[in-house]
C-alpha positions as protocol buffer text, in pm:
chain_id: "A"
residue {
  index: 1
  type: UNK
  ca { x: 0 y: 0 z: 0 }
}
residue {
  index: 2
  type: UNK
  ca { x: 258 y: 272 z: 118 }
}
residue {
  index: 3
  type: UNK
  ca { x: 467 y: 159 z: -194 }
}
residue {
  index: 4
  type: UNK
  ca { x: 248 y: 285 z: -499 }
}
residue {
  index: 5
  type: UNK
  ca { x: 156 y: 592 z: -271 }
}
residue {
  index: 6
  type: UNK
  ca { x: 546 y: 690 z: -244 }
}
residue {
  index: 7
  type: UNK
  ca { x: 582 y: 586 z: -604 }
}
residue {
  index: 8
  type: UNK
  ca { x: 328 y: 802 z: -705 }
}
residue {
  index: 9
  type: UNK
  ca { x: 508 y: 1060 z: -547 }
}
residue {
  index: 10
  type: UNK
  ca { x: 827 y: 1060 z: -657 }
}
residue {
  index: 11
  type: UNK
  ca { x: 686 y: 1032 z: -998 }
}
residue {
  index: 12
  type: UNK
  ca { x: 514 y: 1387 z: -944 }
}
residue {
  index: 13
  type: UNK
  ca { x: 819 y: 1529 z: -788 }
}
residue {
  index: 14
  type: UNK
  ca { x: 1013 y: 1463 z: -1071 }
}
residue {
  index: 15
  type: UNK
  ca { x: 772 y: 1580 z: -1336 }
}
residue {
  index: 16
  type: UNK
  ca { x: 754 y: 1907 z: -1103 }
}
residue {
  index: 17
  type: UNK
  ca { x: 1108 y: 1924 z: -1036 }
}
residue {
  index: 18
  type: UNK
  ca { x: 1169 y: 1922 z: -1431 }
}
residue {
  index: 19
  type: UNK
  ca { x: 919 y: 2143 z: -1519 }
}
residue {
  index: 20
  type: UNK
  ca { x: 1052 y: 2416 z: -1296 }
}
residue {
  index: 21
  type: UNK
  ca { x: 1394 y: 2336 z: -1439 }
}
residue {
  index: 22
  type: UNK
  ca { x: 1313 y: 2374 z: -1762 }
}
residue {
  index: 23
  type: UNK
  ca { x: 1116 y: 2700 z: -1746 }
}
residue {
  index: 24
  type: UNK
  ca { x: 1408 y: 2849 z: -1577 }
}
residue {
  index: 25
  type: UNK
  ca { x: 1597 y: 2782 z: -1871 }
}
residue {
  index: 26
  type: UNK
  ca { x: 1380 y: 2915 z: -2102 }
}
residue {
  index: 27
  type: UNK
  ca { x: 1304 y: 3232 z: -1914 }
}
residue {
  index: 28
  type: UNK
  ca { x: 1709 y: 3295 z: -1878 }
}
residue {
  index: 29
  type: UNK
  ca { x: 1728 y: 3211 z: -2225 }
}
residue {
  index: 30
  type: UNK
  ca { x: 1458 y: 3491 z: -2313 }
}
residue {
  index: 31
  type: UNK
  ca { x: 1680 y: 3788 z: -2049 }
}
residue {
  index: 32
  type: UNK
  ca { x: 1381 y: 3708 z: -1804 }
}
residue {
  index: 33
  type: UNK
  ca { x: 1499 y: 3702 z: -1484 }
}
residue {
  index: 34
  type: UNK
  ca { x: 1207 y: 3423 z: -1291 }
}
residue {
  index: 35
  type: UNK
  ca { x: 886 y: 3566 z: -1194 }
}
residue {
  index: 36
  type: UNK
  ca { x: 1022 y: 3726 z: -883 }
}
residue {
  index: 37
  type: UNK
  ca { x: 1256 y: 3966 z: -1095 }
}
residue {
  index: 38
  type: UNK
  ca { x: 1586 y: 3867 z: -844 }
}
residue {
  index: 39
  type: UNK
  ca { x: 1818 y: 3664 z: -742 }
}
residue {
  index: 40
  type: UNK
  ca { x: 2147 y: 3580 z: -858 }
}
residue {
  index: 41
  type: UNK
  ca { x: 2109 y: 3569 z: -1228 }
}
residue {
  index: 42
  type: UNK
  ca { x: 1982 y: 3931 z: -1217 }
}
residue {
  index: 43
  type: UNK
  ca { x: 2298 y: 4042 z: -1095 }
}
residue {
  index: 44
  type: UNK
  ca { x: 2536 y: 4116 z: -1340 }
}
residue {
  index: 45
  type: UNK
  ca { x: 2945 y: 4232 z: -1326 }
}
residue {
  index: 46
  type: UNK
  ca { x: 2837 y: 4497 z: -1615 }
}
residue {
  index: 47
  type: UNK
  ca { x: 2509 y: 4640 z: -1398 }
}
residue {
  index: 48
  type: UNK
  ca { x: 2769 y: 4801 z: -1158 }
}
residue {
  index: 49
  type: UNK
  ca { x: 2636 y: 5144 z: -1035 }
}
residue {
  index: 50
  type: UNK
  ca { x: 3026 y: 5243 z: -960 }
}
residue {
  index: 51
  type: UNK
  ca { x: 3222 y: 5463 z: -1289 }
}
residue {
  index: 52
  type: UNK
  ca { x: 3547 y: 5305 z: -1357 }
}
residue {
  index: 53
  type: UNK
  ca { x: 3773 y: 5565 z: -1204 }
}
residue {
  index: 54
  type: UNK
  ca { x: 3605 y: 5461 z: -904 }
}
residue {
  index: 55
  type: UNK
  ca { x: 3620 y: 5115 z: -943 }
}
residue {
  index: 56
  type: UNK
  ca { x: 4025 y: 5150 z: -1003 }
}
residue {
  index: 57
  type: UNK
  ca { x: 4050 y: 5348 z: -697 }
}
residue {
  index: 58
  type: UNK
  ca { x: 3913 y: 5077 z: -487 }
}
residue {
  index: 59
  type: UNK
  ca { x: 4091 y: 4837 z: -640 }
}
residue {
  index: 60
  type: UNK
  ca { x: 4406 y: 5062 z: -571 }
}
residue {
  index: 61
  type: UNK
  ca { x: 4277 y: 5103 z: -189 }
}
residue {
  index: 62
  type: UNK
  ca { x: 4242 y: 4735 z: -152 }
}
residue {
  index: 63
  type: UNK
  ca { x: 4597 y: 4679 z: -307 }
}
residue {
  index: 64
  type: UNK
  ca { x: 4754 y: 4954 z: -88 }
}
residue {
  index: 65
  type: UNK
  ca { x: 4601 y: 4731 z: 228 }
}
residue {
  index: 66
  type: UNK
  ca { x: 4740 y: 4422 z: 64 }
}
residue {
  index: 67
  type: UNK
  ca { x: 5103 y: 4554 z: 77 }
}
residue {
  index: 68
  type: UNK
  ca { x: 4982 y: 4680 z: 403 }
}
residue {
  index: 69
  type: UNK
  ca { x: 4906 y: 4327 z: 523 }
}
residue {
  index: 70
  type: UNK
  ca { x: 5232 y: 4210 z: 402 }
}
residue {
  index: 71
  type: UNK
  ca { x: 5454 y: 4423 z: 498 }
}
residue {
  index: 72
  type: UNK
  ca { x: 5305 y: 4375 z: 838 }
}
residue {
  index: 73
  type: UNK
  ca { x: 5307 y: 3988 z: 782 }
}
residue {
  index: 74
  type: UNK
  ca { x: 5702 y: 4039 z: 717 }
}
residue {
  index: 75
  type: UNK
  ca { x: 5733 y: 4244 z: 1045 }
}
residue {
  index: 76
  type: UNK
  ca { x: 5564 y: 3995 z: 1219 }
}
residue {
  index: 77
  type: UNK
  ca { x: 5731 y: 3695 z: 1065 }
}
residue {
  index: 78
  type: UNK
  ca { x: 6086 y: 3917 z: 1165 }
}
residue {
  index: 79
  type: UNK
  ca { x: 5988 y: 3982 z: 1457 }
}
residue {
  index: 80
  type: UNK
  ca { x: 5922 y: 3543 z: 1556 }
}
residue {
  index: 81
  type: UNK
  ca { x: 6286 y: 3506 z: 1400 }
}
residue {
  index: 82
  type: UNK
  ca { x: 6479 y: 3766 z: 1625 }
}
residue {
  index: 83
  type: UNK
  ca { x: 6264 y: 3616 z: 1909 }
}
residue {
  index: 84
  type: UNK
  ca { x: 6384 y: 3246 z: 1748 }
}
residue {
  index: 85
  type: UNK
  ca { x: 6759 y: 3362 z: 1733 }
}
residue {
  index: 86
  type: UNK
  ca { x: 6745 y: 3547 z: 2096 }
}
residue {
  index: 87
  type: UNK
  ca { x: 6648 y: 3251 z: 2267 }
}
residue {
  index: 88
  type: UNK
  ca { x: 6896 y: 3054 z: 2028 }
}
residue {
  index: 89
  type: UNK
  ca { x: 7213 y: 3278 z: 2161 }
}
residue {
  index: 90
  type: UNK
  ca { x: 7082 y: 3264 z: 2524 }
}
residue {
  index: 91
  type: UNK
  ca { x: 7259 y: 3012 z: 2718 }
}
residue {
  index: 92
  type: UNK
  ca { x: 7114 y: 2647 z: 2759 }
}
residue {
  index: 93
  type: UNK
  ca { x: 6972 y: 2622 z: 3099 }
}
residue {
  index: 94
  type: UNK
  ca { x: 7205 y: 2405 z: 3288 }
}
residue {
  index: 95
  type: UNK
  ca { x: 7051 y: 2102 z: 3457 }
}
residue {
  index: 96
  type: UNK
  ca { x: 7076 y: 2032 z: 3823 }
}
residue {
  index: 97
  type: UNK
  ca { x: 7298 y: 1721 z: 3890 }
}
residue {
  index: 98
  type: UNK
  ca { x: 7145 y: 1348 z: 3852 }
}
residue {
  index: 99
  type: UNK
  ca { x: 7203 y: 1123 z: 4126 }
}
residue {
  index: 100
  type: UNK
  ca { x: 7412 y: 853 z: 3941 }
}
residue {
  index: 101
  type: UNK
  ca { x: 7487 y: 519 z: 4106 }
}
residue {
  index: 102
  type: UNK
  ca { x: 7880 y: 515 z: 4087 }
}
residue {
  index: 103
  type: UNK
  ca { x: 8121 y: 312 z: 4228 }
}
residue {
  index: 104
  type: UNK
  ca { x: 8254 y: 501 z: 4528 }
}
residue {
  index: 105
  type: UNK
  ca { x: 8642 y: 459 z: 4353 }
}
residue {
  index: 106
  type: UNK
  ca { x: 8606 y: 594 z: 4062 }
}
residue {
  index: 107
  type: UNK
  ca { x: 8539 y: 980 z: 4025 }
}
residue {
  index: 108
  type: UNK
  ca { x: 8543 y: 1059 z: 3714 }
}
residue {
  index: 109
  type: UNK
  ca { x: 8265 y: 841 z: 3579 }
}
residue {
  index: 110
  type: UNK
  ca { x: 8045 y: 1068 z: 3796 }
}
residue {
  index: 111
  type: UNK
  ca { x: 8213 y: 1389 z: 3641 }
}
residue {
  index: 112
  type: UNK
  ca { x: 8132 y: 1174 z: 3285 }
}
residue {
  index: 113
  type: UNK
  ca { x: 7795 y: 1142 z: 3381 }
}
residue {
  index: 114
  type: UNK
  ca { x: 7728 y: 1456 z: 3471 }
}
residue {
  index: 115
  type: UNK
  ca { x: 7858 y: 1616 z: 3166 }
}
residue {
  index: 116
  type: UNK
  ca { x: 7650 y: 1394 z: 2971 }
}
residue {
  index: 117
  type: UNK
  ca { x: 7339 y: 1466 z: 3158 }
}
residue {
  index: 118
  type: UNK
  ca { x: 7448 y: 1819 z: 3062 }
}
residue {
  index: 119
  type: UNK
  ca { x: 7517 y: 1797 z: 2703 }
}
residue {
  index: 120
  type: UNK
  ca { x: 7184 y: 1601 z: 2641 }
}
residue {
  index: 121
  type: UNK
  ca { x: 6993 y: 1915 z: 2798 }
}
residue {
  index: 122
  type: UNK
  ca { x: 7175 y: 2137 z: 2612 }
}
residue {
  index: 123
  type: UNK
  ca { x: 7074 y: 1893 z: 2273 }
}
residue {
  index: 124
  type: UNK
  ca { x: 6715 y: 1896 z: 2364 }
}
residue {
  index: 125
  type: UNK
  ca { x: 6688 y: 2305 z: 2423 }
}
residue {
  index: 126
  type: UNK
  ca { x: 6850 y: 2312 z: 2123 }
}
residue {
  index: 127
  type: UNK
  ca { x: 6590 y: 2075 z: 1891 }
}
residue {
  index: 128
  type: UNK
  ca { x: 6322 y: 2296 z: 2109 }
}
residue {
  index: 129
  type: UNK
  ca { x: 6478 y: 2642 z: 1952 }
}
residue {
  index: 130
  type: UNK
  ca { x: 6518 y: 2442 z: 1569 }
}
residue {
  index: 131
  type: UNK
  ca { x: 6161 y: 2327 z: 1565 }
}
residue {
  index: 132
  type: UNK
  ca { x: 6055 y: 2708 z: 1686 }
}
residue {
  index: 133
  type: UNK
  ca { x: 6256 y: 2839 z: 1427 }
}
residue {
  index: 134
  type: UNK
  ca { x: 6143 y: 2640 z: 1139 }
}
residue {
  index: 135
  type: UNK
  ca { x: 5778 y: 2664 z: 1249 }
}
residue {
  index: 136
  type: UNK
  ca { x: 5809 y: 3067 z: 1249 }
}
residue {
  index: 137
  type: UNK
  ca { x: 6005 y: 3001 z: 924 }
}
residue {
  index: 138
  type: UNK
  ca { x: 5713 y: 2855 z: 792 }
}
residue {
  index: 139
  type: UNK
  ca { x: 5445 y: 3142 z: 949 }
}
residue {
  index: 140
  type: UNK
  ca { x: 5634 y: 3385 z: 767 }
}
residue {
  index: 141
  type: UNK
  ca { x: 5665 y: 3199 z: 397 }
}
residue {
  index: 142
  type: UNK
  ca { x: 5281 y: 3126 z: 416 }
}
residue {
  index: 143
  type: UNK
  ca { x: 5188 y: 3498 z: 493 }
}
residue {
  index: 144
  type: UNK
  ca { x: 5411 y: 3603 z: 258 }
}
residue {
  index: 145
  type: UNK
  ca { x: 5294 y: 3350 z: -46 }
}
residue {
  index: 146
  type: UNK
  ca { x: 4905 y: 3470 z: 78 }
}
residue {
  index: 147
  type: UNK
  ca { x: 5015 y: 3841 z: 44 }
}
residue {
  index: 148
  type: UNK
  ca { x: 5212 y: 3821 z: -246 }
}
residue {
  index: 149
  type: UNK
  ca { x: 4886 y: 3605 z: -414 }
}
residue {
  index: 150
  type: UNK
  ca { x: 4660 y: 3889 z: -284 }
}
residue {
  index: 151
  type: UNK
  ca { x: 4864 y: 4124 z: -488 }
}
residue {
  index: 152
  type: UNK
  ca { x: 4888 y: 3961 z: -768 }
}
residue {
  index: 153
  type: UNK
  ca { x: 4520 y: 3932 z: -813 }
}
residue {
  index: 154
  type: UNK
  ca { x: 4450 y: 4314 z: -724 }
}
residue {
  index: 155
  type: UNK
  ca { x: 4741 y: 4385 z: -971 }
}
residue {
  index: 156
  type: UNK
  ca { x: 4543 y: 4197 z: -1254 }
}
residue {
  index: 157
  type: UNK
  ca { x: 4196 y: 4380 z: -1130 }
}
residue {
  index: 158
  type: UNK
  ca { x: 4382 y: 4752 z: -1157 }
}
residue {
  index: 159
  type: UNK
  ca { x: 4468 y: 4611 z: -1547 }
}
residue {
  index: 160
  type: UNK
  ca { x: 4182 y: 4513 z: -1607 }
}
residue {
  index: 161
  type: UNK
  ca { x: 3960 y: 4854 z: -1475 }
}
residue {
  index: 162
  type: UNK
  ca { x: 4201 y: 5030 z: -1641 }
}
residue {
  index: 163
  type: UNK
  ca { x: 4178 y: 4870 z: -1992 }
}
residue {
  index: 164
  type: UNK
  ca { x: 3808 y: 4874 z: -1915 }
}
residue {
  index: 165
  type: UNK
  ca { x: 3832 y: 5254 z: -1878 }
}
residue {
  index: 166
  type: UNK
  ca { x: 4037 y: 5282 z: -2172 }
}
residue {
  index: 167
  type: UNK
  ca { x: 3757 y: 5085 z: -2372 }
}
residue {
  index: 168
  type: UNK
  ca { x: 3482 y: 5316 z: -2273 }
}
């Protein structure tokens, strides 16, 4: 019973579904915009209210903020690498003394061990500033490659207003 009812159904759906379809082809086809005069394919890139000059100036202003953003990226990313390198040049923190079990006789395989337990500190604050470094190394080359995109694309706009304003 409930079969044939959702059947029926879908069946109308689809006949309804393709109908709509293909009257909103036809009415795009004809410049008609729908029956409710709006939506997105009313809006058009060549219906824009703004003159050229003034869409080239905001193209310009956004550009100027671009190189704004960058530069300030670049400060920023400087600013992680002198804070990389000052912690690189400050000395390791040196590690209190391990209690090693050592023969009572022999001193110097306590001295040993102690300047091992030192020089694997010093290793690990070490690997601690690298990975720092190379993950503020990384920051900065991503900011950069997003500013330097961001450019590039208002560069192209600024062309193209201006051979649009040339045209007209």
């Amino acid at each position: 019973m409930r079969r044939p009812i959702l059947m029926g159904l879908l069946a109308i759906g689809t006949v309804v579904g393709f109908s709509s379809g293909f009257r909103s082809m036809a009415a795009y086809r004809h410049g008609d915009c729908g029956r409710w005069g709006g939506g997105r394919w009313s809006e058009s890139r060549w219906d824009n209210p703004q003159s050229p000059e003034q869409r080239v100036e905001a193209v310009e202003a956004v550009a100027v903020k671009a190189n704004a953003t960058a530069e300030q990226a670049k400060a920023t990313a400087d600013a992680a690498a002198a804070k990389v390198n000052e912690a690189a040049k400050a000395p390791a923190p040196v590690q209190a003394p391990v209690a090693v079990a050592v023969p009572a006789g022999d001193p110097n395989a306590f001295v040993q061990a102690q300047t091992i337990g030192q020089l694997q500190a010093q290793v690990q604050v070490q690997a601690q500033q690298l990975a720092q470094s190379q993950l503020a190394a990384q920051l900065q080359a991503q900011q950069l490659a997003q500013a330097q995109a961001q450019i590039a694309q208002l560069t192209q706009q600024v062309a193209q207003l201006k051979v649009e304003k040339g045209e007209k």
